[in-house]
C-alpha positions in Angstrom: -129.9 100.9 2.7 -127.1 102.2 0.9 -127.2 102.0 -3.2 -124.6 103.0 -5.5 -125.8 104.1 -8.9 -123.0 104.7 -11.9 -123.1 106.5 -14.5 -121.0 106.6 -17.7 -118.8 109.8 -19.6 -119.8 110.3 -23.2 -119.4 108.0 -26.4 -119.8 107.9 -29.5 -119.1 111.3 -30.3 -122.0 112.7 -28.0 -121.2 116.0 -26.3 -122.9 114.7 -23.3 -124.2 111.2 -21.7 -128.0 111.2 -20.2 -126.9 108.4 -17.8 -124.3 110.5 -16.7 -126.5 113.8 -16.2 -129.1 112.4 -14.8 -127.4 110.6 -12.0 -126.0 113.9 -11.4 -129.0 115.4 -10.3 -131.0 112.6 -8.7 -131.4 112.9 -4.6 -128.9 111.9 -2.4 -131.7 110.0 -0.4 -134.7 108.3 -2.1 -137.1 106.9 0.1 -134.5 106.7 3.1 -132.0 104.9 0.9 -128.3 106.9 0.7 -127.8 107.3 -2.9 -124.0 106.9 -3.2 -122.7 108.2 -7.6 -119.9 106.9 -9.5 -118.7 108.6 -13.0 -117.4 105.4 -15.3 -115.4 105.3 -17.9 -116.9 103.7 -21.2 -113.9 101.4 -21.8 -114.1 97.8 -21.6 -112.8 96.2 -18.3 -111.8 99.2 -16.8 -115.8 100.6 -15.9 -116.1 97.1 -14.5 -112.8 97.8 -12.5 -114.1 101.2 -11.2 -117.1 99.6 -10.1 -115.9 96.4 -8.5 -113.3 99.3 -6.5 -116.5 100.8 -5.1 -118.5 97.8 -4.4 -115.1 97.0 -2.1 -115.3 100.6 -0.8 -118.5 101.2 -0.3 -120.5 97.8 0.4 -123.9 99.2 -1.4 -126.8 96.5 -0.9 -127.8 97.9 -4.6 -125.6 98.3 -7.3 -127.6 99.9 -10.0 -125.7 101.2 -13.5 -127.3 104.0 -15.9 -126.1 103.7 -19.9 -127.7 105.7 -23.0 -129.7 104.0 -25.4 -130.2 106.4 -28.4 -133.0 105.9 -30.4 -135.2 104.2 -27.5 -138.3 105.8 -26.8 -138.5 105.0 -23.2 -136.1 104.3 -19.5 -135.5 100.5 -20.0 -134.7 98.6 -17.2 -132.8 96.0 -18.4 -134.0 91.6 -17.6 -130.7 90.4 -18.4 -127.3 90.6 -19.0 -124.6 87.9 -21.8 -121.4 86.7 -21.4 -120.3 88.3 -25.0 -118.4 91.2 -25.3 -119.2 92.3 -29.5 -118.2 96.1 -30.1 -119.7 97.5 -33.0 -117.8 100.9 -32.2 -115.1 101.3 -30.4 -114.9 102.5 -26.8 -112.9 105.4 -25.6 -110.1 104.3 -25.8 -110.0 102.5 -29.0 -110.6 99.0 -27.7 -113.0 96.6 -30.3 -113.6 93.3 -28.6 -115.5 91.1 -30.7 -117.0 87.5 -29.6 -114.9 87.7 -26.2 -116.7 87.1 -23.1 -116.6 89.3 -20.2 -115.3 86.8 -18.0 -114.2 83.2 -19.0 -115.2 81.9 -15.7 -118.8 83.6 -16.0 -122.2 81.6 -16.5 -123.7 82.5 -20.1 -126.1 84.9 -18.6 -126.9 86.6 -15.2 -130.4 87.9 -14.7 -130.6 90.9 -12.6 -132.0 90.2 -9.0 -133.6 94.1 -8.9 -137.9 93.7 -9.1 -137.4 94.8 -13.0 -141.2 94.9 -13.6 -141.7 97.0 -10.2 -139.5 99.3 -11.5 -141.2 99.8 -15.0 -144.8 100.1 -13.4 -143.3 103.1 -10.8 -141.8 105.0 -13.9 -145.1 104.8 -15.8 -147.2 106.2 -12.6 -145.0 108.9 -13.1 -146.5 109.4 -16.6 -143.7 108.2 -18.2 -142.3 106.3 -20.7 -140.9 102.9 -19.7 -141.0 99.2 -20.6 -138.7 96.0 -19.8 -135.5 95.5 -22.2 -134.8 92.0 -22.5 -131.5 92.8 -24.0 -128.7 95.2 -23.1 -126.6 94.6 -26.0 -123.1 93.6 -26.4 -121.2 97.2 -25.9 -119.8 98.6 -22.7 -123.5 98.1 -21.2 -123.9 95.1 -21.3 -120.3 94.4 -20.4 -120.6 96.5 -16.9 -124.3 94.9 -16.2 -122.6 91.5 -16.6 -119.8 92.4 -14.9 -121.6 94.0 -11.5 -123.5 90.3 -11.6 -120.6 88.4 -11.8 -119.1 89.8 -8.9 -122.5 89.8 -7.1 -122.5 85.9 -7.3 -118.4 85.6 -7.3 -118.2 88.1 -4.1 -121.2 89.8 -2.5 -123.9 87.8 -1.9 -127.3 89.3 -0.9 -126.0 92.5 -3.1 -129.2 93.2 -5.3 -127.5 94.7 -8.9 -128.8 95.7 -12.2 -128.9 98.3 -15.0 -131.6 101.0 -16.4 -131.2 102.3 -20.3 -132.2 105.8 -21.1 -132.9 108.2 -24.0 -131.2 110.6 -25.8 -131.7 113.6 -23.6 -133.6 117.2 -26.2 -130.1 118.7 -27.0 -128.9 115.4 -28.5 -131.5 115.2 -31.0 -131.9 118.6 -32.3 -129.3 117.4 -35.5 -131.1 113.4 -35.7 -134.6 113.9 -36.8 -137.3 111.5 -35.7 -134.8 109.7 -33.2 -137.0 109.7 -30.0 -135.8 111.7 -26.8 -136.3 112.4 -23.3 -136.4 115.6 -21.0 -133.3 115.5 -18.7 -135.6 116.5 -16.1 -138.1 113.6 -16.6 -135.2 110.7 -17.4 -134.0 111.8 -13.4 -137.6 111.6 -12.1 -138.0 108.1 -13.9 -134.9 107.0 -12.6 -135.6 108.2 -8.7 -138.9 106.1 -9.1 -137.4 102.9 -10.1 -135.1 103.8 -7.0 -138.5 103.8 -4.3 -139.6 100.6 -6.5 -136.0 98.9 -5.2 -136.6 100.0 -1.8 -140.0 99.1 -1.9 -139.7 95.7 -3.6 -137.9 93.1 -1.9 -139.1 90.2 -4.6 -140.9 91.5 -8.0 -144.1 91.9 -8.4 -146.4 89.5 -11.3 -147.0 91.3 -14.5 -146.7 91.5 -17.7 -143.7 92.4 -19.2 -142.5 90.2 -22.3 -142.4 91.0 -25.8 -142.9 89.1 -29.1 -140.4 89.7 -31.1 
């Protein structure tokens, strides 16, 4: 099994991006899957671009994309991705789409095909902090989680894709008090586990994983 995990450069003003540094340092073989890393830009369109480039490349079975979500408490794997691009920053390079879709020929919404809730459950054997995001926003995130679907179902069929959130990492919260963070250490290690959950988990396993509100 090959999987291709990306990663996106810093936004937002951040010196660093957790996504990024994490992939980084994660094995280049989990569980006897080749674990095959991809810097993206966060620009709209042209992370999708880089990725779609690679998927050509490469033919991963697993596309899997890593974003930073400051502020969460947890590494989120994310249910589901929404045709709406609605940028409330810009991205690198200055680009503020709002109300576009990603792609005009896209369904409203592509669920991710990776076991979501497997993934959660290995993270928190690990003793740490993860739940199920039922939303990935409507920034670059979302965009290249949408994106790596839509060319699943336009292109590569049996290609399992989806997308994990992650903290701040310490260093990024020493200046924002009370905004939850995450050991860069301890963000890789979630990450590798949800990586043995894919190769493990063919279909998703039954639990639990909704929210109220």
């Amino acid at each position: 099994m090959k999987i291709l995990i990306t990663g996106f450069d810093p936004f937002g003003g951040e010196p660093v991006n957790p996504a990024l540094e994490a992939v980084k340092l994660m094995k280049n073989e989990i569980a006897g899957a080749k674990i095959v890393k991809l810097e993206i830009p966060t620009v709209f369109h042209k992370s999708v671009e880089k990725i779609h480039e690679a998927m050509k490349a490469e033919k991963p079975d697993v596309v899997l994309s890593i974003g930073q979500a400051g502020g969460r408490f947890g590494v989120t794997p994310e249910r589901v991705a929404i045709n709406v691009d609605d940028a409330r920053i810009k991205d690198n390079e200055g680009n503020q789409p709002v109300d576009a879709p990603v792609f005009a020929d896209g369904e409203p919404a592509y669920f991710s095909n990776l076991p979501v809730k497997a993934m959660v459950e290995a993270i928190k054997a690990k003793g740490l902090p993860s739940t199920l995001s039922n939303s990935a926003g409507t920034f670059v995130c979302n965009h290249v989680m949408y994106g790596v679907l839509y060319y699943i179902h336009k292109e590569f069929p049996g290609v399992r894709g989806g997308f994990i959130h992650v903290p701040f990492i310490t260093n990024q919260v020493v200046t924002k008090p009370n905004v939850a963070s995450m050991a860069l250490a301890d963000i890789t290690e979630a990450l590798e586990a949800a990586v043995e959950a894919i190769v493990k988990n063919e279909k998703d396993i039954h639990a639990v994983g909704g929210e109220i509100h």
